[in-house]
Structures are given as C-alpha cells and as structure tokens.
C-alpha positions as CSV (number, residue, x, y, z in Angstrom):
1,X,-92.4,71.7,19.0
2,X,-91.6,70.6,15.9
3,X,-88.0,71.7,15.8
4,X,-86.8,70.1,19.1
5,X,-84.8,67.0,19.2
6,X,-85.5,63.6,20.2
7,X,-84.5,62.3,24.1
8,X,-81.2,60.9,23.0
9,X,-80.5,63.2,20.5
10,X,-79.3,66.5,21.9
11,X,-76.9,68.6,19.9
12,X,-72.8,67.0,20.4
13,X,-72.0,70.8,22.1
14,X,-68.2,69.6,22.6
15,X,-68.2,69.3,18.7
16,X,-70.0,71.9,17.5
17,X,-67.4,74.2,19.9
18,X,-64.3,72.2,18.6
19,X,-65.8,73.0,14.7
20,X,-66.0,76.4,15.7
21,X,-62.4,76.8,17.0
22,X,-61.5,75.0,14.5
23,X,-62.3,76.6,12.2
24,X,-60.9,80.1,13.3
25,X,-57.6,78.6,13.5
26,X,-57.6,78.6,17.2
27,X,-55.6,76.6,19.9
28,X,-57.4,75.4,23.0
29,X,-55.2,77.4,24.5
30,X,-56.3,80.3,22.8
31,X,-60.3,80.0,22.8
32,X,-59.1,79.9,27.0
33,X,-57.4,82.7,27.1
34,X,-60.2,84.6,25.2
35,X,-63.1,83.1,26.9
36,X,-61.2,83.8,30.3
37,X,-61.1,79.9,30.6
38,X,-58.6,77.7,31.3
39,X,-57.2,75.0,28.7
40,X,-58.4,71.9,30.1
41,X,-61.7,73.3,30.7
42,X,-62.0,74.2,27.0
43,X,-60.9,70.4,26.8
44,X,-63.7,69.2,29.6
45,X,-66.1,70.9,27.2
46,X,-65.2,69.7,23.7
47,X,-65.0,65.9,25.5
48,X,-68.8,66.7,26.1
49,X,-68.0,66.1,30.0
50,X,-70.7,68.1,33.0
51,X,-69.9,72.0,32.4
52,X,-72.0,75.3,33.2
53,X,-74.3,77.0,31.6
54,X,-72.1,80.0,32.3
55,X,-68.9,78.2,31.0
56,X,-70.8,77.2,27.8
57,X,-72.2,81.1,27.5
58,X,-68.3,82.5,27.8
59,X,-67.4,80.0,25.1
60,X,-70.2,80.8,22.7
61,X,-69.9,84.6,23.9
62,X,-66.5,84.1,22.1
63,X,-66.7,82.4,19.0
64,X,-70.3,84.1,17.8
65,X,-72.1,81.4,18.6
66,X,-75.5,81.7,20.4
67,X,-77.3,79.6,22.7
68,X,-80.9,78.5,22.9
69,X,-82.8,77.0,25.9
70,X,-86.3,75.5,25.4
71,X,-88.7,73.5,27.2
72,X,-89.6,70.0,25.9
73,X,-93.5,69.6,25.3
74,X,-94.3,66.0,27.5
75,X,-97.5,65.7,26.1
C-alpha cells in the first residue's frame, strides 16, 4: 500500500485536530461543548495522549474532518 505510512510515522492526530480548531477560531472549550466533550479531553487529544476511537470520531464528526482505518500489508 503505497500510500500508508512508515512504523514510526503515523499522522500527529493531536495536531492535525489543534490546526483544525485553530483554524475555525475555536476555544478548547468550545470544540468540547460541540463535540459533547469535555475541555481537558479536547486537551488529552491534542497532547496526542491514549484516546478512543469514538472520542477521536465526535471530534472529527465536528470539525469536517474524516477518519480512515487501514490495515498495514506485513509482507
């Protein structure tokens, strides 16, 4: 799969989301209360900590984004 990235290099999710609010103009504060989330969980996320699938879909959900899930080719 040509388009898949290398072990070690995974997309930075916690900044792509922060760009993304960011760019709207929004507060963490306010990506929460949109995403039904609370403010330091919007935090956990942009710090790249362990969060849900389900947390990341809300978030995405939100701010137009969409998410892709793909299986790595070990051959």
């Amino acid at each position: 799969m040509a388009n898949m990235p290398a072990p070690g290099e995974l997309p930075d999710f916690g900044k792509i989301i922060r760009d993304a609010r960011v760019a709207r103009g929004w507060s963490q504060e306010e990506l929460g209360r949109r995403a039904e989330l609370s403010r330091p969980t919007i935090a956990r996320v942009e710090r790249g900590d362990d969060i849900s699938t389900a947390t990341l879909a809300k978030i995405a959900a939100v701010l137009g984004l969409t998410l892709e899930m793909r299986t790595v080719d070990e051959s």
